[in-house]
C-alpha positions in Angstrom: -11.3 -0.9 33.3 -8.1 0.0 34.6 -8.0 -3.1 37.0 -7.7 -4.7 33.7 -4.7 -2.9 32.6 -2.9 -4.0 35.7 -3.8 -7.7 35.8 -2.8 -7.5 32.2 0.3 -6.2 33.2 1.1 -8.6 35.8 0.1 -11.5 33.6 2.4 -10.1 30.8 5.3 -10.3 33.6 5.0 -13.4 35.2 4.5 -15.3 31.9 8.2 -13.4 31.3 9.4 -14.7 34.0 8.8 -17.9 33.4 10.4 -18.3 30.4 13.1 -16.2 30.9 15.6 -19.0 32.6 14.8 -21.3 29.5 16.2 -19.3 27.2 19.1 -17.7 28.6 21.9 -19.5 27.5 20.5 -19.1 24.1 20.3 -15.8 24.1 23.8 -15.2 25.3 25.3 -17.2 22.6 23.2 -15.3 20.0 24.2 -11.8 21.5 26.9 -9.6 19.2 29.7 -7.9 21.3 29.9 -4.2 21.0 31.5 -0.5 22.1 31.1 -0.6 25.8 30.2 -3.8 27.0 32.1 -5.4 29.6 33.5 -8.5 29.5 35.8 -11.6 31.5 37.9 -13.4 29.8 38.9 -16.7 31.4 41.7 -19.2 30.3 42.1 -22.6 31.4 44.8 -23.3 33.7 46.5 -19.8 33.4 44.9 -18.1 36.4 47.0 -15.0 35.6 45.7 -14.7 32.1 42.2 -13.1 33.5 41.2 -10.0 32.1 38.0 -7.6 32.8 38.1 -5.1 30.0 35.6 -2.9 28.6 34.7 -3.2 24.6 36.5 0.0 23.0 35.2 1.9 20.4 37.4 0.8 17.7 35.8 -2.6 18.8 38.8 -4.0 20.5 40.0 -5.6 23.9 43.5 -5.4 25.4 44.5 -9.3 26.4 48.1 -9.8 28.5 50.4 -11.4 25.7 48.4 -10.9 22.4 47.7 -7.5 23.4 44.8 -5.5 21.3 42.3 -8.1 19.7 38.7 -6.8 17.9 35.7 -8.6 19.0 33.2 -6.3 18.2 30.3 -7.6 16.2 31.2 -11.4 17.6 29.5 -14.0 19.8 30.9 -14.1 23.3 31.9 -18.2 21.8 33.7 -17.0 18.9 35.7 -14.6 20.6 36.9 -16.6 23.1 38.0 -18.7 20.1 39.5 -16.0 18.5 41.7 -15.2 21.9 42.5 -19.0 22.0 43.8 -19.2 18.7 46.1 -16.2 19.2 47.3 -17.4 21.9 48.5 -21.0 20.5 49.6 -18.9 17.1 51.9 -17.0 19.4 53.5 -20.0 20.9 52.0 -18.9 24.2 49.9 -22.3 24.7 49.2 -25.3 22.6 45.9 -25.7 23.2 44.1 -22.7 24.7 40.5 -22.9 26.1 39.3 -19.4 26.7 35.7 -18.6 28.2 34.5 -15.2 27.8 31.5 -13.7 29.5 29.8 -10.9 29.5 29.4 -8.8 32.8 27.4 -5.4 31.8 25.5 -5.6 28.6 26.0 -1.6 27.2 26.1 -1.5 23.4 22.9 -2.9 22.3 20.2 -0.3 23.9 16.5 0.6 23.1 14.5 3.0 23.9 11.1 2.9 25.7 8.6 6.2 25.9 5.2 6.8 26.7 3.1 5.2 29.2 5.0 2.8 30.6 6.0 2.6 34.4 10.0 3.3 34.0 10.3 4.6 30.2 14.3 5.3 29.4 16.9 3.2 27.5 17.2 -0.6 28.5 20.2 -2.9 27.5 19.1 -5.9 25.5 20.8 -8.9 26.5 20.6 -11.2 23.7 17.7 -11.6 21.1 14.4 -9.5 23.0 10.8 -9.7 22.3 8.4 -6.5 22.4 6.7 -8.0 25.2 9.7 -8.6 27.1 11.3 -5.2 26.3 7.6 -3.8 28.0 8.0 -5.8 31.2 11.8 -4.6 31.4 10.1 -1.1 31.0 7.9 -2.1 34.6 4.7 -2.4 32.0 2.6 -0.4 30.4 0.8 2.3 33.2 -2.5 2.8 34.0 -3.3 5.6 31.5 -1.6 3.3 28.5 -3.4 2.4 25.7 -2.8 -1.5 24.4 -1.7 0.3 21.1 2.6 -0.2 20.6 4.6 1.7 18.6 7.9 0.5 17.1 10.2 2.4 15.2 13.1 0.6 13.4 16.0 2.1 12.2 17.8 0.2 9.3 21.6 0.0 8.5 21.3 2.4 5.8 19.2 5.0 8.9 16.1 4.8 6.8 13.4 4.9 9.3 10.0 2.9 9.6 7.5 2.5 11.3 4.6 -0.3 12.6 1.7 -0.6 14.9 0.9 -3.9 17.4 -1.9 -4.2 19.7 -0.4 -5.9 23.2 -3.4 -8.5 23.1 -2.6 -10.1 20.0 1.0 -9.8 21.2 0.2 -12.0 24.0 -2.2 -14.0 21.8 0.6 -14.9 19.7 3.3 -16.1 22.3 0.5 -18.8 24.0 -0.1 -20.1 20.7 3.7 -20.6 19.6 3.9 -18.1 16.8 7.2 -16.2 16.2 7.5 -13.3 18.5 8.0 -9.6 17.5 12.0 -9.1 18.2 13.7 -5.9 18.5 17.0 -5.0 17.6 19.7 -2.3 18.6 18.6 1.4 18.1 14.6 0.8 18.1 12.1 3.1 19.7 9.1 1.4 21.2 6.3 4.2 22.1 2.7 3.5 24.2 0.6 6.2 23.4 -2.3 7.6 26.3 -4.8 5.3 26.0 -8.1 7.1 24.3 -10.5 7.6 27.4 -14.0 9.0 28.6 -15.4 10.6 31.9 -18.8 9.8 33.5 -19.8 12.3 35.9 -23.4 13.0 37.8 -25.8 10.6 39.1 -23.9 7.5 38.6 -22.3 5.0 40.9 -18.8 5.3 39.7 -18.2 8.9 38.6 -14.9 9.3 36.9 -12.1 8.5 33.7 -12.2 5.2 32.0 -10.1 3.9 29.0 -11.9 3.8 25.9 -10.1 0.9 24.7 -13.1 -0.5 22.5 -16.1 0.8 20.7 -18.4 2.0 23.5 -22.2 3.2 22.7 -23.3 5.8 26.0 -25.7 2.3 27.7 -22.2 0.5 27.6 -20.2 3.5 29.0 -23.2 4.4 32.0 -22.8 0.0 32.5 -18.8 0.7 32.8 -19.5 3.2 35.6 -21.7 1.4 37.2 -25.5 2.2 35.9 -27.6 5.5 37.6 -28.1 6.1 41.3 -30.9 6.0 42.6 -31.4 10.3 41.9 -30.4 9.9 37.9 -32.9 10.9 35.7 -32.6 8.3 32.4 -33.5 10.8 29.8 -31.0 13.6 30.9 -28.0 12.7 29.5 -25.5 14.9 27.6 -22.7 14.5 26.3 -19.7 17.5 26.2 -17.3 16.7 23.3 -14.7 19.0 21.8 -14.5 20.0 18.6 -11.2 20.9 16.5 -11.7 24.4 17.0 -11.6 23.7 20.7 -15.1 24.7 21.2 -17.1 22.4 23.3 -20.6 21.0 22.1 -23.3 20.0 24.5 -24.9 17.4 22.6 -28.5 15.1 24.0 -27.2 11.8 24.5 -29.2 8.8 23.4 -28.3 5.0 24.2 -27.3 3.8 21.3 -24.7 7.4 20.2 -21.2 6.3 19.9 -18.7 7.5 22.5 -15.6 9.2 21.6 -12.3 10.1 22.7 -12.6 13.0 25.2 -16.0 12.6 25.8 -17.6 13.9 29.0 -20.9 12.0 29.8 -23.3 13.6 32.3 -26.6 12.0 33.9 -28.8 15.0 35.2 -30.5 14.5 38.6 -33.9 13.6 38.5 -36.6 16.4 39.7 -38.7 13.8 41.2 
């Protein structure tokens, strides 16, 4: 079970990967400046005219000549326009051609918690998927569930909330449907993935994600069937209820397994 989790996760990142070069340029364009991003700003034929210059948080660069100029909420294109056109305004140039180009994306951040292998803030450079954000996160861990939790925060700070299962995430990009996108401010959370333990005569004692309906044949198949010393008819299952007591309870093959569930095989006496 959990050598799925991983495959899964190095599928999801490779098939990132891939893509990523394609739509680069695109994203770039789409991306709006904002407080703390660093930028270049190039103009033809006027060497000395090159400025490196962080995004201040009135919104503004300082440019030699025009001096202050607000680009915050702009396309790395239209700026440079904007530049251009103050320049030739001024009388500085008659036709400017300024390139600008962002160095350090800083102003549009999420945040990624929970199970995932490096959870923290990542910068988004340009329009982002969910899946994307996750393989910028290093994937979802071993004790992950598939469940993802996005929390949006609107202009007006009203907050809401959905839910997304990663498989029909991934369903979804191979057969060409819109992707999930996330914008500046959201909170994307992986939850512990529900599990179960197996312990006794089995093959594979141990913890395994319960990341389907399981009945107790299905969860002894998972780790691995009895040993040769398991006797078939002494199973038990240990659950906890909500008073925190814990219920020994006879186990039959076809009893649903739940979250927390401890499954024990007795040894056989003969």
């Amino acid at each position: 079970m959990k050598m799925n989790g991983r495959l899964l996760a190095s599928s999801l990142t490779l098939f990132l990967v891939f893509f990523s070069n394609m739509v680069f340029a695109a994203a770039s364009e789409a991306y709006k400046l904002g407080t703390g991003d660093r930028v270049k700003v190039m103009v033809y034929g006027q060497e000395d005219l090159t400025t490196e210059a962080e995004v201040a948080g009135d919104g503004t660069i300082t440019m030699p000549l025009v001096g202050r100029v607000e680009i915050r909420g702009m396309s790395p294109q239209d700026a440079g326009d904007l530049i251009g056109r103050q320049l030739e305004q001024r009388g500085y140039l008659k036709r400017a051609h300024v390139n600008l180009l962002i160095e350090q994306y800083r102003s549009n951040t999420v945040s990624i918690l929970g199970q995932v292998n490096h959870p923290g803030r990542i910068a988004l450079e340009g329009p982002t998927s969910l899946t994307e954000a996750l393989a910028l996160a290093g994937g979802i861990n071993d004790t992950g569930s598939e469940r993802i939790i996005l929390v949006n925060i609107d202009d007006e700070g009203r907050q809401s909330r959905k839910e997304f299962n990663l498989r029909e995430l991934l369903d979804s990009s191979a057969e060409g449907r819109s992707p999930v996108t996330l914008g500046k401010g959201d909170t994307v959370y992986i939850p512990r993935a529900d599990q179960f333990y197996v312990y006794g005569q089995v093959q594979k004692p141990g913890t395994y994600a319960l990341d389907r309906p399981l009945n107790v044949m299905q969860a002894l198949s998972v780790s691995g069937g009895f040993n040769p010393s398991a006797s078939s008819s002494g199973l038990i299952i240990y659950r906890q209820q909500p008073d925190g007591e814990v219920e020994e309870l006879e186990a039959r093959f076809e009893d649903r397994i739940e979250d927390g569930d401890v499954l024990f095989v007795k040894e056989s006496l003969f």
